[in-house]
Steps between C-alpha positions, in 0.01 A plus 500: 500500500327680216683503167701809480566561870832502613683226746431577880912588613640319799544700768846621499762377758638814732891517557643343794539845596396828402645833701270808409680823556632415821650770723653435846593796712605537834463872626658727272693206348404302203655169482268363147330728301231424252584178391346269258598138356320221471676135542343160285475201693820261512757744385737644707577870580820627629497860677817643480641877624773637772433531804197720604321437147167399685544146418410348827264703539301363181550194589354522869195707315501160253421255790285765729753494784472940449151675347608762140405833605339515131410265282478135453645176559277208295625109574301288248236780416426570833614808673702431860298690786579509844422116703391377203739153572296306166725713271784511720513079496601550178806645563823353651766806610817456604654853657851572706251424803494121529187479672623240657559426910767395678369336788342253272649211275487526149242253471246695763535814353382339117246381733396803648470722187306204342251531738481843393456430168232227567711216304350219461686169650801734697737247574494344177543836323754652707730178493439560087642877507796397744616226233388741239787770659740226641476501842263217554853415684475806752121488562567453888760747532431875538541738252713755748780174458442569114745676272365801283444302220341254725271750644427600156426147370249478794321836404468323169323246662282679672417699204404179306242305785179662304657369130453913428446562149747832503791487672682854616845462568729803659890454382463140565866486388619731829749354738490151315824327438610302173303204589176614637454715180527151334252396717275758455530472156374163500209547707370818255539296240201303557293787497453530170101488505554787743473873484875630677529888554872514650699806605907483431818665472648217377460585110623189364313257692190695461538529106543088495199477756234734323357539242355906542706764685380820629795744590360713800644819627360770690204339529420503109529231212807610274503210265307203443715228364410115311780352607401202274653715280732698626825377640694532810762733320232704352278505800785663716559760359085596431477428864829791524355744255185446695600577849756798387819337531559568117431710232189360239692389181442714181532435141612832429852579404729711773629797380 
């Protein structure tokens, strides 16, 4: 390098994900409308708004299960595009479809979708994900004998057979009772090298479980919160001024 020339930069590292003004309509109906985030690898964004918001509908536009009717959706710099399965391999989804089958045992249907996936050394890996989820005990056993939260922990498992690098998750707390939210628990928390985009309605778990939170409604972003530093008090009621429920707070004196 000749004296007085500047360093050559490192390339720089794209966001887990990037959405560029994203719209999703169907008909006359516009369920997301020109959304854009980005979220950095191994953090973990929460998605939360009532009912209708358009959050599961972001999140199936986040792992290409439905196309934006405008803009972008970018997984690791690279923009998804229909049957292009290299980018999808990078991302695990679990949705209030199981994607799972009946007729087979646990075990078979890990063994199915890792064929799917190309995984290298199938029975290996899906014995790994049913210990990983705790069910290495019901592997032989179908999941339409399964509890909800069974069914659910199975979906995990399924979701986890490629070792995705982001990991969608659609009110993974629904329908789960006291213990297999404990359960849950423990299996997220050894995804800490991962990138987790979760929807919830379940504020306080989601405040304890990430560390961004986008409050959705209408298919907009009304508030974009660091929860790092914002508390579970003080998040609720952003997240109500946010959605409508209450008034913004002023500083200026009633009269």
């Amino acid at each position: 390098m000749r004296s007085g020339d500047a360093p050559a930069k490192a390339d720089a590292v794209p966001p887990a994900i990037e959405v560029t003004d994203v719209t999703k309509s169907y008909g006359h109906f516009t369920a997301v409308e020109r959304l854009s985030f980005t979220v950095e690898r191994g953090s973990t964004l929460g998605l939360f708004g009532p009912n209708g918001a358009g959050k599961t509908t972001l999140l199936r536009m986040l792992a290409g299960l439905t196309r934006p009717t405008e803009g972008t959706v970018s997984v690791d710099g690279v923009a998804l595009a229909p049957d292009d399965y290299t980018t999808y391999r990078t991302v695990g989804v679990v949705t209030h479809e199981t994607m799972v089958y009946d007729e087979l045992t646990a075990r078979e249907n890990l063994r199915f979708h890792a064929g799917l996936h190309g995984v290298d050394d199938p029975a290996a890996r899906c014995e790994s994900v049913l210990e990983t989820v705790g069910l290495s005990h019901r592997g032989s056993d179908r999941p339409g004998e399964f509890s909800h939260g069974l069914r659910k922990r199975l979906s995990l498992a399924r979701a986890l057979l490629h070792d995705p690098e982001v990991l969608l998750l659609d009110e993974p707390y629904t329908g789960l009772d006291q213990r297999s939210v404990a359960d849950l628990e423990t299996v997220l928390d050894g995804f800490d090298d991962r990138t987790v985009v979760l929807t919830t309605h379940d504020l306080e778990r989601g405040v304890e479980r990430c560390s961004r939170a986008l409050v959705v409604d209408r298919g907009r972003i009304e508030a974009d919160v660091d929860l790092d530093e914002s508390g579970a008090a003080s998040f609720e009621s952003t997240y109500r001024q946010a959605i409508g429920v209450d008034e913004p707070e002023t500083s200026e004196p009633v009269r």
